[in-house]
VEXGU-666441 format. One line per field, with one value per residue (C-alpha): x, y, z; residue number from 1; chain; residue in one letter. Coordinates in steps of 0.2 Angstrom, whole numbers. Layout:
N
u <- (X  ...)
v <- (Y  ...)
w <- (Z  ...)
n <- (NUM  ...)
chain <- (A  ...)
res <- (A  ...)
END
This chain:
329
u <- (-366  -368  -375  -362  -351  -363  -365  -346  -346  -357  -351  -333  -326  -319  -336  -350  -366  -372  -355  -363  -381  -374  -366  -379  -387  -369  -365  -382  -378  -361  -369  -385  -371  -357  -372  -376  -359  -354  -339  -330  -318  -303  -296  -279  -278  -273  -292  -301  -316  -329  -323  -314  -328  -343  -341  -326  -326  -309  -296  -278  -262  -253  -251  -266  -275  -264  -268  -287  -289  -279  -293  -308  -321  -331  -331  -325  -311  -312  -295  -297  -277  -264  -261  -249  -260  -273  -259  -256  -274  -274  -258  -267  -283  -281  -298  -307  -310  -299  -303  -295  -306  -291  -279  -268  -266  -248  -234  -218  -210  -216  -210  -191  -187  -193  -191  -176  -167  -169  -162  -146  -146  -143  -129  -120  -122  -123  -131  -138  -156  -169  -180  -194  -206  -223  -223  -218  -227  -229  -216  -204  -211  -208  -191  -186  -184  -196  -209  -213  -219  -215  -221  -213  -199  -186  -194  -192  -174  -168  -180  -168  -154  -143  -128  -133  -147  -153  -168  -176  -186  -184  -168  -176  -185  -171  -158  -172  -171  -150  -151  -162  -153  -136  -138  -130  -142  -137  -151  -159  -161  -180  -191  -208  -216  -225  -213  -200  -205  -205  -191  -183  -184  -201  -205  -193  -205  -221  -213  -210  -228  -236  -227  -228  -235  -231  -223  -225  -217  -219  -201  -201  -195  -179  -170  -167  -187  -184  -174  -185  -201  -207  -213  -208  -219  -232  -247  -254  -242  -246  -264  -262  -250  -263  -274  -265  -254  -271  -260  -267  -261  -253  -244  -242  -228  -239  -251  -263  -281  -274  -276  -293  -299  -291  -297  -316  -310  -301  -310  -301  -284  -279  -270  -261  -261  -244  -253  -246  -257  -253  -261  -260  -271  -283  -285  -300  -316  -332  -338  -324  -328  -348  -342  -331  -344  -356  -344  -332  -318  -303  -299  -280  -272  -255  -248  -248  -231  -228  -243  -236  -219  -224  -236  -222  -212  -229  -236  -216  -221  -238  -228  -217  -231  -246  -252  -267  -267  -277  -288  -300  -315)
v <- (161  168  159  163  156  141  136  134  124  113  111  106  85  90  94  84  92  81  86  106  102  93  108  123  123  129  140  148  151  158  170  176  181  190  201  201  207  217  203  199  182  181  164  159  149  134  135  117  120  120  136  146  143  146  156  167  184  189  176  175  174  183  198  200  196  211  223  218  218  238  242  234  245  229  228  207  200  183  175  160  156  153  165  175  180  185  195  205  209  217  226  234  234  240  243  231  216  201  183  166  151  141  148  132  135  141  139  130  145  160  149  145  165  177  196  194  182  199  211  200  198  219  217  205  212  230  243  226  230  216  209  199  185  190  174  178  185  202  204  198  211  226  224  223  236  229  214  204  190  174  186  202  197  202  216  221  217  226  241  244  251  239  228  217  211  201  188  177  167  155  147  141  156  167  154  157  175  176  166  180  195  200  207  198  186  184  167  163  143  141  132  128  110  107  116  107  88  88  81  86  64  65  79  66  53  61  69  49  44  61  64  80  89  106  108  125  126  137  146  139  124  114  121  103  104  123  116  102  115  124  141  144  157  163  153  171  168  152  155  167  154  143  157  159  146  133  117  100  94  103  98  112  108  117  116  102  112  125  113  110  126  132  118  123  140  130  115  110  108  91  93  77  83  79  80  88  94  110  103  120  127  111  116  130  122  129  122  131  150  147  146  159  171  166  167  181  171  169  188  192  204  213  225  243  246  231  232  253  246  230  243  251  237  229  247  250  231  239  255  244  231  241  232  221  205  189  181  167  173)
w <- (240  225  208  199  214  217  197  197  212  206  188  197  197  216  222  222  222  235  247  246  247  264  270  264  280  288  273  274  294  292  279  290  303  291  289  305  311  297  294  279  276  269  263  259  241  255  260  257  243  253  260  247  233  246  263  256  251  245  239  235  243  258  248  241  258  265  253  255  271  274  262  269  279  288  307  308  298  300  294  283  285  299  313  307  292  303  313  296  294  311  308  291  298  316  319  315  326  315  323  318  320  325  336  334  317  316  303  303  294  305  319  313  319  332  336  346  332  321  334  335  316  317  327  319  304  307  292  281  277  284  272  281  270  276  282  299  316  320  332  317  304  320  318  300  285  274  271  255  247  236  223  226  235  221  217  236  238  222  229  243  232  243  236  251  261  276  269  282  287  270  265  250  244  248  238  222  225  227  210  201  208  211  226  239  248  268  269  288  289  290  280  276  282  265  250  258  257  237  228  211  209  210  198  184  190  186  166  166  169  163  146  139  157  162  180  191  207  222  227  243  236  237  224  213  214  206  193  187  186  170  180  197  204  219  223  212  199  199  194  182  172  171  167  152  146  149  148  144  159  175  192  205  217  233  246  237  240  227  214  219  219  202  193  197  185  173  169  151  163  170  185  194  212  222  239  251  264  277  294  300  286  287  307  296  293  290  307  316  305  311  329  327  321  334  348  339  346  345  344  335  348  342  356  350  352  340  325  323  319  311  301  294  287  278  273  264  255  251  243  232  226  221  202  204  211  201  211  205  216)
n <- (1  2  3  4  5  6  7  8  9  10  11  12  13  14  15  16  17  18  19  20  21  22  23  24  25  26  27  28  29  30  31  32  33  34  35  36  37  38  39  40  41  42  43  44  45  46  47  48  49  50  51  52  53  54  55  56  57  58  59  60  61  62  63  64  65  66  67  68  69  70  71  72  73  74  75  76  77  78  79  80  81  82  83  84  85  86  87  88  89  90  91  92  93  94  95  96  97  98  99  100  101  102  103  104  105  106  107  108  109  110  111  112  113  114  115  116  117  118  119  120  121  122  123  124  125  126  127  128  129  130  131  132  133  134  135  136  137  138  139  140  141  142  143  144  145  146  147  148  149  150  151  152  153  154  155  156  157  158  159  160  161  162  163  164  165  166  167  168  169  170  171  172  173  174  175  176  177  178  179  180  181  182  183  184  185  186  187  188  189  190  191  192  193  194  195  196  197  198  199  200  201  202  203  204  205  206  207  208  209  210  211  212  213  214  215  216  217  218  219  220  221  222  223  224  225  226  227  228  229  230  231  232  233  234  235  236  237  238  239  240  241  242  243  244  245  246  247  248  249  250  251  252  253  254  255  256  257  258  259  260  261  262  263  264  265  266  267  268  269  270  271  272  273  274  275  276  277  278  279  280  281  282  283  284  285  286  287  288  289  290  291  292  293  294  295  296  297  298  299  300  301  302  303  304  305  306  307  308  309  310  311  312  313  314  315  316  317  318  319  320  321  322  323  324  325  326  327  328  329)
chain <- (A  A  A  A  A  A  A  A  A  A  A  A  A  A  A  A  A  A  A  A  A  A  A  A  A  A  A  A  A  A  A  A  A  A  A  A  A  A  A  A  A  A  A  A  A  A  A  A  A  A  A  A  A  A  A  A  A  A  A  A  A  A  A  A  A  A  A  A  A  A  A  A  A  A  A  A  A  A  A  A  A  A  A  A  A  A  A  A  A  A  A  A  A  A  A  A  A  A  A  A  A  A  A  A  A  A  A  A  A  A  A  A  A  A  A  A  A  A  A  A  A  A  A  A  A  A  A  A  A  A  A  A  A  A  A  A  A  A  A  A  A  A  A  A  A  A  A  A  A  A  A  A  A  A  A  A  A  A  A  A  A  A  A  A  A  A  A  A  A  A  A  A  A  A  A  A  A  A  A  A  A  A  A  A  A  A  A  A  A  A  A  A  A  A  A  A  A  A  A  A  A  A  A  A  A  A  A  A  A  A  A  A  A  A  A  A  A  A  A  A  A  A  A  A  A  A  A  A  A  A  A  A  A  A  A  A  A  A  A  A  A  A  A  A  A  A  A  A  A  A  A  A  A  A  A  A  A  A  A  A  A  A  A  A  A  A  A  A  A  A  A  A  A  A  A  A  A  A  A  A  A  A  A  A  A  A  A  A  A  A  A  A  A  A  A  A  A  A  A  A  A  A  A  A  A  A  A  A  A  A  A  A  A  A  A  A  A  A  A  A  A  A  A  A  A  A  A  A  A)
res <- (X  X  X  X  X  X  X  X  X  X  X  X  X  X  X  X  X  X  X  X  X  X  X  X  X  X  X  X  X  X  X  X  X  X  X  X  X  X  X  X  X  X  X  X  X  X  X  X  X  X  X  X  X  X  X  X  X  X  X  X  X  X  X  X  X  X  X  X  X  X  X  X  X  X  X  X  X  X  X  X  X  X  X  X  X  X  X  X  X  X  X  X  X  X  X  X  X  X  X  X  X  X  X  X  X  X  X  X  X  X  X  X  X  X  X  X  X  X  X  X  X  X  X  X  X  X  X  X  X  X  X  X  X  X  X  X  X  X  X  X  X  X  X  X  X  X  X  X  X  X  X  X  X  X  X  X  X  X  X  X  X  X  X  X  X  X  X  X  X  X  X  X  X  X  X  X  X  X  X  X  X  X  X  X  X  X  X  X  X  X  X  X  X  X  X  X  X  X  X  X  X  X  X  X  X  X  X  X  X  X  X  X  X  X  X  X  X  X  X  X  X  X  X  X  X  X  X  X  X  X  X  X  X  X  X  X  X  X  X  X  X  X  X  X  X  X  X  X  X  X  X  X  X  X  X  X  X  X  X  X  X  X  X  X  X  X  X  X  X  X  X  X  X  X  X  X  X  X  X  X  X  X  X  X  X  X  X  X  X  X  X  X  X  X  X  X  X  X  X  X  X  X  X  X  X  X  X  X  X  X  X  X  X  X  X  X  X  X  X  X  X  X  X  X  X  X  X  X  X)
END
């Protein structure tokens, strides 16, 4: 860890001092072996503190995590997310080794729609462009047009040139991006385990209790949720509002360790934390990335065949997207 990294840890309310001094013996392990094996992590904004402010390397979300890990030149990528991130580190980086610590940890999303749901999507609706949320497995991203992210994902659409498009796998996302675009939107019906629970009800009920707070939603909401927020945006967009706008007092309508780790940077904000955990993401733990470095287990395999074509779809998002990405690390 380095000071820098270590003094802001420390000086954060959401960890105690004596919570790291309890867990730099396995800190100080996990980094002897990233030098050791020439490895690199990559942790998702969803990681818990202990791992995003200590053991990580590069931060952010799905799309800055893509574009990191095409441009990193270590041997081991060990992915700090849900498998179908670390599939995407493979398919940029295919030759280096990428482990997952957890091979349990899925996602509700990327599992609402597989490779053979596209193919029948084609020939129902014969000529319509595919556009794939990165949020979905390999075999997925082999057989759309195009990928993107909760950040890019108008940007992607109107790219096409097309008056309509095929978006899948998130209803709620693709509703927010039919509602900023006029482009017609043909929505798949999947959805994300966490974004989905919140209510716009209980965003009234904390402007009720919390006068005056700012609201900033992820698009993978329920669309009343949408309406009720102040800035809807990517877990990075999120941040950078923050960032800038430096409200007295913030909820963020997410995964709840995001709020966590951008209060360490932003410590003159209040944030009231609607907590909403993503047991897949909470399958990581800094335990679990220390075995995975010792054992080099468990290895992310995409077929060939699949990573060349699921390689063209992310590379085209890539192409699209190519300003820098905030992170907080």
């Amino acid at each position: 860890m380095t000071m820098q990294r270590q003094l802001e840890v420390l000086a954060s309310p959401v960890f105690p001092a004596e919570e790291l001094a309890a867990l730099e013996p396995t800190i100080e392990a996990i980094e002897e072996l990233k030098a050791t094996r020439n490895a690199v992590i990559l942790a998702h904004n969803y990681m818990t503190p202990d791992i995003y402010h200590t053991v990580a390397d590069i931060t952010g979300d799905s799309l800055a995590l893509a574009r990191e890990a095409a441009r990193t030149d270590a041997e081991v990528i060990v992915f700090a997310g849900v498998h179908f991130m670390a599939e995407t580190a493979k398919i940029t980086c295919p030759d280096a080794t990428v482990l997952i610590p957890d091979p349990e940890a899925g996602c509700s999303l990327a599992e609402s729609i597989s490779g053979a749901d596209v193919v029948a999507l084609r020939q129902r609706y014969p000529g319509v462009p595919i556009v794939c949320y990165v949020n979905t497995t390999a075999d997925v991203k082999a057989e759309v047009d195009i990928c993107c992210t909760s950040g890019n994902a108008v940007e992607v659409v109107e790219s096409l040139g097309r008056d309509r498009v095929i978006f899948l796998p998130d209803r709620y996302l693709g509703a927010w991006v039919a509602s900023q675009t006029d482009v017609e939107i043909i929505n798949w019906d999947g959805s994300c385990m966490v974004h989905e629970r919140f209510t716009g009800a209980e965003l009234r009920g904390y402007r009720q209790v919390h006068p005056g707070i700012s609201i900033i939603a992820h698009p993978e909401c329920p669309a009343d949720v949408l309406d009720e927020a102040d800035y809807v945006g990517s877990t990075a967009g999120m941040i950078g509002w923050v960032r800038a706008e430096r409200p007295a007092q913030v909820v963020m309508v997410t995964e709840c360790s995001m709020s966590d780790n951008v209060a360490v940077e932003v410590p003159d904000v209040d944030f009231v934390r609607p907590c909403n955990l993503c047991p897949h993401m909470k399958k990581i733990t800094l335990d679990k990335i220390k075995t995975s470095l010792e054992t080099m287990t468990t290895e992310v395999v995409v077929p060939p065949d699949v990573a060349e074509r699921a390689r063209r779809s992310v590379d085209a998002m890539l192409a699209v997207t190519a300003a820098p990405i905030p992170q907080i690390a």
